[in-house]
DOBADO-198277 format. One record per atom (N, C-alpha, C): residue number from 1; residue in one letter; atom name; x, z, y. Coordinates in steps of 0.001 Angstrom, whole numbers, padded with zeros to 6 digits. Example, Ala and Ser with C-alpha at 12.3 -4.5 7.8 and 13.67 -1.06 7.14 Angstrom:
residues 2
seq / type / atom / c1 / c3 / c2
1 / A / N / 013190 / 007800 / -005690
1 / A / CA / 012300 / 007800 / -004500
1 / A / C / 013200 / 007800 / -003300
2 / S / N / 012850 / 007080 / -002250
2 / S / CA / 013670 / 007140 / -001060
2 / S / C / 012900 / 007870 / 000030
***
This chain:
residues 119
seq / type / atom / c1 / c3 / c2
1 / X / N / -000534 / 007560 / -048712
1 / X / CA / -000412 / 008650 / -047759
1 / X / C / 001047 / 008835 / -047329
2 / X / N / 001726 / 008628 / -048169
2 / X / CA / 003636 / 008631 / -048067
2 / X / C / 003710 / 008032 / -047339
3 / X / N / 003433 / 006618 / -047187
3 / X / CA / 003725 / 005365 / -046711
3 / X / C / 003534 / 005496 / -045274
4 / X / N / 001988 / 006071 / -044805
4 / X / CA / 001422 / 006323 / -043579
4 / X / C / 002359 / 007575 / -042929
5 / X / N / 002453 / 008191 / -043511
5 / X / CA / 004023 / 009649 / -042736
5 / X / C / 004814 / 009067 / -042407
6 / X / N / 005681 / 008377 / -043612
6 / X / CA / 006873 / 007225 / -043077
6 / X / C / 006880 / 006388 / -042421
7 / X / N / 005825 / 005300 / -041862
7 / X / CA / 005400 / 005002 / -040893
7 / X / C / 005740 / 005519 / -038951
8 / X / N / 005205 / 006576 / -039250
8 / X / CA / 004345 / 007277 / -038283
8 / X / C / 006267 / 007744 / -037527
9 / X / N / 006960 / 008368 / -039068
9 / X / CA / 008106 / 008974 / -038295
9 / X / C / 009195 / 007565 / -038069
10 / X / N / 009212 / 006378 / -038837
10 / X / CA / 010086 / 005282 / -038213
10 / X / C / 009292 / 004675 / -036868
11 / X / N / 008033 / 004875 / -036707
11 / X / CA / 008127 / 004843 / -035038
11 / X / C / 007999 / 005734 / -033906
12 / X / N / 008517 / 006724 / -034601
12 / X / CA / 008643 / 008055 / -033844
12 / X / C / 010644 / 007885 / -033211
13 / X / N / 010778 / 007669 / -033892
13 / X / CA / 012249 / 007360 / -033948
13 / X / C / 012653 / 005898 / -033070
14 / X / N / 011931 / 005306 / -033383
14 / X / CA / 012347 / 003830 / -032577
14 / X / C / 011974 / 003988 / -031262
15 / X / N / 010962 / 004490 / -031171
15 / X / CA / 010073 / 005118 / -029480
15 / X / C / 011686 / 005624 / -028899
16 / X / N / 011915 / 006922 / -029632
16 / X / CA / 013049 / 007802 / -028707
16 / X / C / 014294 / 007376 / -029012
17 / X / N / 015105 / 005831 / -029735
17 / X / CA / 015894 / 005410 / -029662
17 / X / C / 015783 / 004569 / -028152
18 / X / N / 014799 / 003867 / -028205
18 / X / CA / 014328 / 003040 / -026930
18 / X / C / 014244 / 003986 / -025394
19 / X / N / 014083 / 005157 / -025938
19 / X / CA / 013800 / 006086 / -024466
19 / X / C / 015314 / 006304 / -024308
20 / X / N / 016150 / 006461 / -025162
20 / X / CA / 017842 / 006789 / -025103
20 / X / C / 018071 / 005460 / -024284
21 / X / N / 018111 / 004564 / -025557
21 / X / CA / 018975 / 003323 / -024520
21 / X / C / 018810 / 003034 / -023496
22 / X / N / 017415 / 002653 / -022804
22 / X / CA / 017123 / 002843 / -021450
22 / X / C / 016926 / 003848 / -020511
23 / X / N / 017183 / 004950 / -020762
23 / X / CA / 017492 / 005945 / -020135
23 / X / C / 016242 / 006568 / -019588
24 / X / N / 015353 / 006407 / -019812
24 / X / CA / 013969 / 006724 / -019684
24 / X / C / 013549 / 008264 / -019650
25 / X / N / 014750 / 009031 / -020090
25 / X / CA / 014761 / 010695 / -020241
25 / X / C / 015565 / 011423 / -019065
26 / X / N / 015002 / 011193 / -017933
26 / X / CA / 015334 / 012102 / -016983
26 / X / C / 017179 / 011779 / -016790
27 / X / N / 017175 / 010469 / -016890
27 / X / CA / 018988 / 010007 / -016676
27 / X / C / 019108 / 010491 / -014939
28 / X / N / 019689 / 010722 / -014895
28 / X / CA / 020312 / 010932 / -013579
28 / X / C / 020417 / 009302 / -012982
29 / X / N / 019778 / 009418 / -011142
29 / X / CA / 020263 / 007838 / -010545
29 / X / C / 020993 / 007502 / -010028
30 / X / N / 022143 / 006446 / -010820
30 / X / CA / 023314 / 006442 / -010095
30 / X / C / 023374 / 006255 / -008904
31 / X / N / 024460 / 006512 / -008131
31 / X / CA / 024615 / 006789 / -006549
31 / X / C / 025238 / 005051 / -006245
32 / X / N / 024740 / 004522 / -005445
32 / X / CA / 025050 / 003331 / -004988
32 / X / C / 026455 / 003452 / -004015
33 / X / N / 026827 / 001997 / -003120
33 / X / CA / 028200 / 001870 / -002048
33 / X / C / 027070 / 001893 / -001129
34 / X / N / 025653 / 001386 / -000878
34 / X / CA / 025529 / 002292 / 000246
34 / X / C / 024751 / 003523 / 000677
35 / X / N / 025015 / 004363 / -000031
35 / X / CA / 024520 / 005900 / 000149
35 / X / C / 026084 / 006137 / 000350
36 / X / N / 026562 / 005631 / 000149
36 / X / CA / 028228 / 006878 / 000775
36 / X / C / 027607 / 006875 / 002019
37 / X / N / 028500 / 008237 / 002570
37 / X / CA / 028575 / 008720 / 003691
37 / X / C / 029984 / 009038 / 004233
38 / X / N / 031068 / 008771 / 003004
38 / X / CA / 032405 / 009239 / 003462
38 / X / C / 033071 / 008660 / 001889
39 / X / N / 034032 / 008353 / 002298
39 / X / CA / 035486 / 008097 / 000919
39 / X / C / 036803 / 008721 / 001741
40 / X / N / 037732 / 009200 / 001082
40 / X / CA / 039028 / 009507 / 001111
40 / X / C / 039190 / 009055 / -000206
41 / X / N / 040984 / 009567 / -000104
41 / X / CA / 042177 / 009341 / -001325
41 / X / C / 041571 / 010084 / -002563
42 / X / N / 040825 / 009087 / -003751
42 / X / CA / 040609 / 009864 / -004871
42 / X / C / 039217 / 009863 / -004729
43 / X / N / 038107 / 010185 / -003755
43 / X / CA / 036758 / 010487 / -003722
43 / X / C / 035836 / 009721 / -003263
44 / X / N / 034669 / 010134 / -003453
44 / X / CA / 033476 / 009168 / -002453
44 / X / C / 032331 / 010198 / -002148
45 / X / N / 032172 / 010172 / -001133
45 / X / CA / 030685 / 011340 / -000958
45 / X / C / 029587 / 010491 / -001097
46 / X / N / 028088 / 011149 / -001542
46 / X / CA / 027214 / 010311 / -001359
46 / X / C / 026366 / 011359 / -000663
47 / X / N / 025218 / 010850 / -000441
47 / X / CA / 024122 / 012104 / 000031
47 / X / C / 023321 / 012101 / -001119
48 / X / N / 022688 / 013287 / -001337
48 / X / CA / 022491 / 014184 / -002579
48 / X / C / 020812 / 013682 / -002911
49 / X / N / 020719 / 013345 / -004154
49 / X / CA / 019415 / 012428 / -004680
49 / X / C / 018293 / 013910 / -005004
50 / X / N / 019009 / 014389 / -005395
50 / X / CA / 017997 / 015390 / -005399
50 / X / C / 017264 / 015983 / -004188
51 / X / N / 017953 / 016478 / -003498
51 / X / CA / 017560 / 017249 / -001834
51 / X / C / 017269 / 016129 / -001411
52 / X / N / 017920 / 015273 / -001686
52 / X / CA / 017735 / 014124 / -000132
52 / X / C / 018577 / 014150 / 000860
53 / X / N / 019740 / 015044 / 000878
53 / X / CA / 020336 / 015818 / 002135
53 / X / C / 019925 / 016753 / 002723
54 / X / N / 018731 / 017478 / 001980
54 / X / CA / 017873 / 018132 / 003099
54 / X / C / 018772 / 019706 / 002565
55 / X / N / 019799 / 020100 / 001778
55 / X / CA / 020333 / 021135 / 000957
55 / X / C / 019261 / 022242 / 000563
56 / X / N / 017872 / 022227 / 000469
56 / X / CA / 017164 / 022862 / -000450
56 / X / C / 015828 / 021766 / -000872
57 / X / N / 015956 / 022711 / -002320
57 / X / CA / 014062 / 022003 / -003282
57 / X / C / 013787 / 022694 / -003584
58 / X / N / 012442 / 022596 / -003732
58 / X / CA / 011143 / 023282 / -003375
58 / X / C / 011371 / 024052 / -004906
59 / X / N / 011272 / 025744 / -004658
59 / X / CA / 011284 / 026227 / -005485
59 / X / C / 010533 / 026265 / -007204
60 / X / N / 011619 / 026154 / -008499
60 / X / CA / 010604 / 025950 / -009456
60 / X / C / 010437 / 027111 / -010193
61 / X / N / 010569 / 028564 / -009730
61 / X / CA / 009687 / 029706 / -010060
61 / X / C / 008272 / 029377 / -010019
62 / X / N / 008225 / 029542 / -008529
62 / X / CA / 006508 / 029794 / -008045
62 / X / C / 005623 / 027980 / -007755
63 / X / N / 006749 / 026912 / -007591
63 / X / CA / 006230 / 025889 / -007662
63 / X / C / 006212 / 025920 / -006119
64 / X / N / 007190 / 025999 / -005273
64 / X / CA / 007495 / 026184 / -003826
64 / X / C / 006111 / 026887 / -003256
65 / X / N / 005326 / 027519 / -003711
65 / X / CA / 004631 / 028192 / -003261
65 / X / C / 004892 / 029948 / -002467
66 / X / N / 005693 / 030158 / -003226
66 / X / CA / 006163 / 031745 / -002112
66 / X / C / 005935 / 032748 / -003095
67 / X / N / 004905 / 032718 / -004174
67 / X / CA / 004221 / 033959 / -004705
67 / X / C / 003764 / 033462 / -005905
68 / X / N / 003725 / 034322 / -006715
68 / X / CA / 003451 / 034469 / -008164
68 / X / C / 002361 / 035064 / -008222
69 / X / N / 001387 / 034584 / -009486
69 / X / CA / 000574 / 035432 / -009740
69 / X / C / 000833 / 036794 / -010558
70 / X / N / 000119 / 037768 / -010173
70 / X / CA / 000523 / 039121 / -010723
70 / X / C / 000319 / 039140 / -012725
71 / X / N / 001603 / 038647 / -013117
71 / X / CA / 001343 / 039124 / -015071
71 / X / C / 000649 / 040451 / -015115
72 / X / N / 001218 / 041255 / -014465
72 / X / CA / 000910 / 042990 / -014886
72 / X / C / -001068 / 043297 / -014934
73 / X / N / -001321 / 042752 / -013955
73 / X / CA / -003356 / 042717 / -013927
73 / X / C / -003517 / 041684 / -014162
74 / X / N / -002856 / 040520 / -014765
74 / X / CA / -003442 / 039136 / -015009
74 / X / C / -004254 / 038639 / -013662
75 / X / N / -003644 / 039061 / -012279
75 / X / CA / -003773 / 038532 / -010913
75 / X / C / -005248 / 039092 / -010432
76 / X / N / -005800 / 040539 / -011173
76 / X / CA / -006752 / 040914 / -010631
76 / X / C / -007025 / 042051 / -008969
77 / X / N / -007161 / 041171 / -008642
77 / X / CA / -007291 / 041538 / -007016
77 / X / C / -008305 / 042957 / -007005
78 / X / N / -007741 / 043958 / -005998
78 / X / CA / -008369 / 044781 / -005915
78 / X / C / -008171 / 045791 / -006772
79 / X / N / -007021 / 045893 / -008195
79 / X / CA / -006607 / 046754 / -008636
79 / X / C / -005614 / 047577 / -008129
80 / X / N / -005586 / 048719 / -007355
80 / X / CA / -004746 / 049282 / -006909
80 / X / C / -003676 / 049592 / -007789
81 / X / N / -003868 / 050406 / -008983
81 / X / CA / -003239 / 050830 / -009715
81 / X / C / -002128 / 050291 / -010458
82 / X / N / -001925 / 048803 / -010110
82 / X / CA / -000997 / 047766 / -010301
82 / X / C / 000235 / 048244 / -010070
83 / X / N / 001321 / 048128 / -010469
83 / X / CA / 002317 / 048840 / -010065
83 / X / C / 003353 / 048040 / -009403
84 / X / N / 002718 / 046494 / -009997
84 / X / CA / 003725 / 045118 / -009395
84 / X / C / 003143 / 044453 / -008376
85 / X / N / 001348 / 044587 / -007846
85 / X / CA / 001158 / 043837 / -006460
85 / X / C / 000020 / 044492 / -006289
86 / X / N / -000101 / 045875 / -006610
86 / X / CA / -001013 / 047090 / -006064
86 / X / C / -002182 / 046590 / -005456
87 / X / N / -002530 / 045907 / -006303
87 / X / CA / -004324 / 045128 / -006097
87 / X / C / -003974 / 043792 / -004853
88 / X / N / -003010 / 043233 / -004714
88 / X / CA / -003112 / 042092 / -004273
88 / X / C / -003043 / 040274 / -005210
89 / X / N / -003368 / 041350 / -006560
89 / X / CA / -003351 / 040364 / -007775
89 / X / C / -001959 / 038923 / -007752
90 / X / N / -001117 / 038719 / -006652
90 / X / CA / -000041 / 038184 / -006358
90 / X / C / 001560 / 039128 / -006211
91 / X / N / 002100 / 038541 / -005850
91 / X / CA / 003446 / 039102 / -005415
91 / X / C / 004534 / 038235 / -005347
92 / X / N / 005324 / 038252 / -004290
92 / X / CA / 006183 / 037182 / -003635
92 / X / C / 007489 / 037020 / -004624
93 / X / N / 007692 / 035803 / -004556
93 / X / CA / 008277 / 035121 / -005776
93 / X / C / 009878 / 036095 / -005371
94 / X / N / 009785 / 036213 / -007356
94 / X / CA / 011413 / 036845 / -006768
94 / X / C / 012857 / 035816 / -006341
95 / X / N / 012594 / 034383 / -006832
95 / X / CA / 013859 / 033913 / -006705
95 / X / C / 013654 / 033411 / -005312
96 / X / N / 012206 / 032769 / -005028
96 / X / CA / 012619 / 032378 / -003450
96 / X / C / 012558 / 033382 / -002334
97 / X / N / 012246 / 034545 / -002739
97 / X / CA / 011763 / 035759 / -002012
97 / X / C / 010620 / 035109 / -000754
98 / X / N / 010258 / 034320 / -000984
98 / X / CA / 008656 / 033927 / -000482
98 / X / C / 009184 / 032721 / 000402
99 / X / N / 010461 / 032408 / 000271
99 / X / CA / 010380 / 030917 / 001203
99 / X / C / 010023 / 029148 / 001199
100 / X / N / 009807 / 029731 / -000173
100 / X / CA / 008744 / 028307 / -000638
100 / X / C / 010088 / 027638 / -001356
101 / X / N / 011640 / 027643 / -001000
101 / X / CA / 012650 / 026782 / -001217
101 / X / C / 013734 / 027193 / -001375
102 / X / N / 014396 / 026865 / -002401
102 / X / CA / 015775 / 027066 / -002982
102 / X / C / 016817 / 026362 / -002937
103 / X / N / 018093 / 026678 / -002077
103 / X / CA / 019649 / 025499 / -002341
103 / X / C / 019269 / 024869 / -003297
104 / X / N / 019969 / 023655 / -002943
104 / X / CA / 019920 / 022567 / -003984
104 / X / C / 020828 / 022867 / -005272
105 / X / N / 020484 / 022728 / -006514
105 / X / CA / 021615 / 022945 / -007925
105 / X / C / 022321 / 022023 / -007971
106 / X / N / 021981 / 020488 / -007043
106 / X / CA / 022559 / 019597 / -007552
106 / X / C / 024187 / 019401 / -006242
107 / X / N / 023908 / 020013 / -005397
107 / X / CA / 025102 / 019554 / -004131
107 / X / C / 024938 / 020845 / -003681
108 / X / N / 024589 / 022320 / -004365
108 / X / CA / 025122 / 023655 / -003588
108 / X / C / 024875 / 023730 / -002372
109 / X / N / 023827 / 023477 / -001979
109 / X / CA / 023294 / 023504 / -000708
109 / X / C / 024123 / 022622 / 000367
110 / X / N / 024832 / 021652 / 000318
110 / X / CA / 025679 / 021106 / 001075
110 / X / C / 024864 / 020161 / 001477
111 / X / N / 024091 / 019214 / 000861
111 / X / CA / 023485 / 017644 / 000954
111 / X / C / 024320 / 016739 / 000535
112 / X / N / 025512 / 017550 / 000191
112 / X / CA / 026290 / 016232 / -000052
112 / X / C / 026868 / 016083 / -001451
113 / X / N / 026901 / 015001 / -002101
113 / X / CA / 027735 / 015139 / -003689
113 / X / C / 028955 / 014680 / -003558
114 / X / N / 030151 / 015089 / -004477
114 / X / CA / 031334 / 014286 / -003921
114 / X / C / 031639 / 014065 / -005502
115 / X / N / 031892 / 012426 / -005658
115 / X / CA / 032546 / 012345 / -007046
115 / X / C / 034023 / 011969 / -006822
116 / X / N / 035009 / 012009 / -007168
116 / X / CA / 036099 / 011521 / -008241
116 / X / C / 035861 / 010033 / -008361
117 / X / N / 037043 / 010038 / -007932
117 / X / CA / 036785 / 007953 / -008174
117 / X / C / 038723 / 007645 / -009018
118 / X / N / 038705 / 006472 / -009169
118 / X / CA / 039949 / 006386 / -010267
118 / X / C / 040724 / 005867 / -008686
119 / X / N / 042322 / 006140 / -008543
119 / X / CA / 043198 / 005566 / -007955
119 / X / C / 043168 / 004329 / -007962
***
């Protein structure tokens, strides 16, 4: 029974050594020479992998949907007495305030990333 635990956790371990080395855990994708969009003295812009350039993603409160379901009635419609979506069993998301989409975290709403490059 020892044997079968120890087992179980040396390939528990080799799995998520293998997910490290290859980067298999949500690594960030490096930015290629041709996604620049601009270099100066010191920098390189790329356009932003996350957005796309588009400077917002789809909100992950509500799941770019606009609205939350109501916690307070467990989203029961028709309860007036609700005090958070007064029987509309929903209520509009607070971080996107209902626009489905949020600035990007990754380029600040710009579209653009700028790294640091060596002299």
């Amino acid at each position: 029974m020892k044997t079968e635990y120890t087992q179980k956790i040396a390939t528990a371990l080799i799995v998520s050594v293998i997910f490290f080395l290859t980067g298999c855990l949500d690594a960030p994708k490096p930015y290629t020479h041709q996604e620049m969009i601009k270099a100066g003295d010191g920098y390189v812009v790329y356009k932003c992998h996350t957005c796309n350039g588009n400077k917002t993603i789809d909100c992950s409160t509500c799941d770019g949907k606009g609205e939350q379901k109501c916690v307070s009635c467990d989203g029961e419609v028709g309860n007036k007495s609700c005090p958070t979506c007064k029987g509309k069993g929903k209520y509009t998301c607070p971080t996107c305030k209902g626009k489905k989409k949020v600035k990007c975290w990754e380029c600040n709403g710009t579209g653009e990333v700028r790294r640091e490059t060596n002299k």
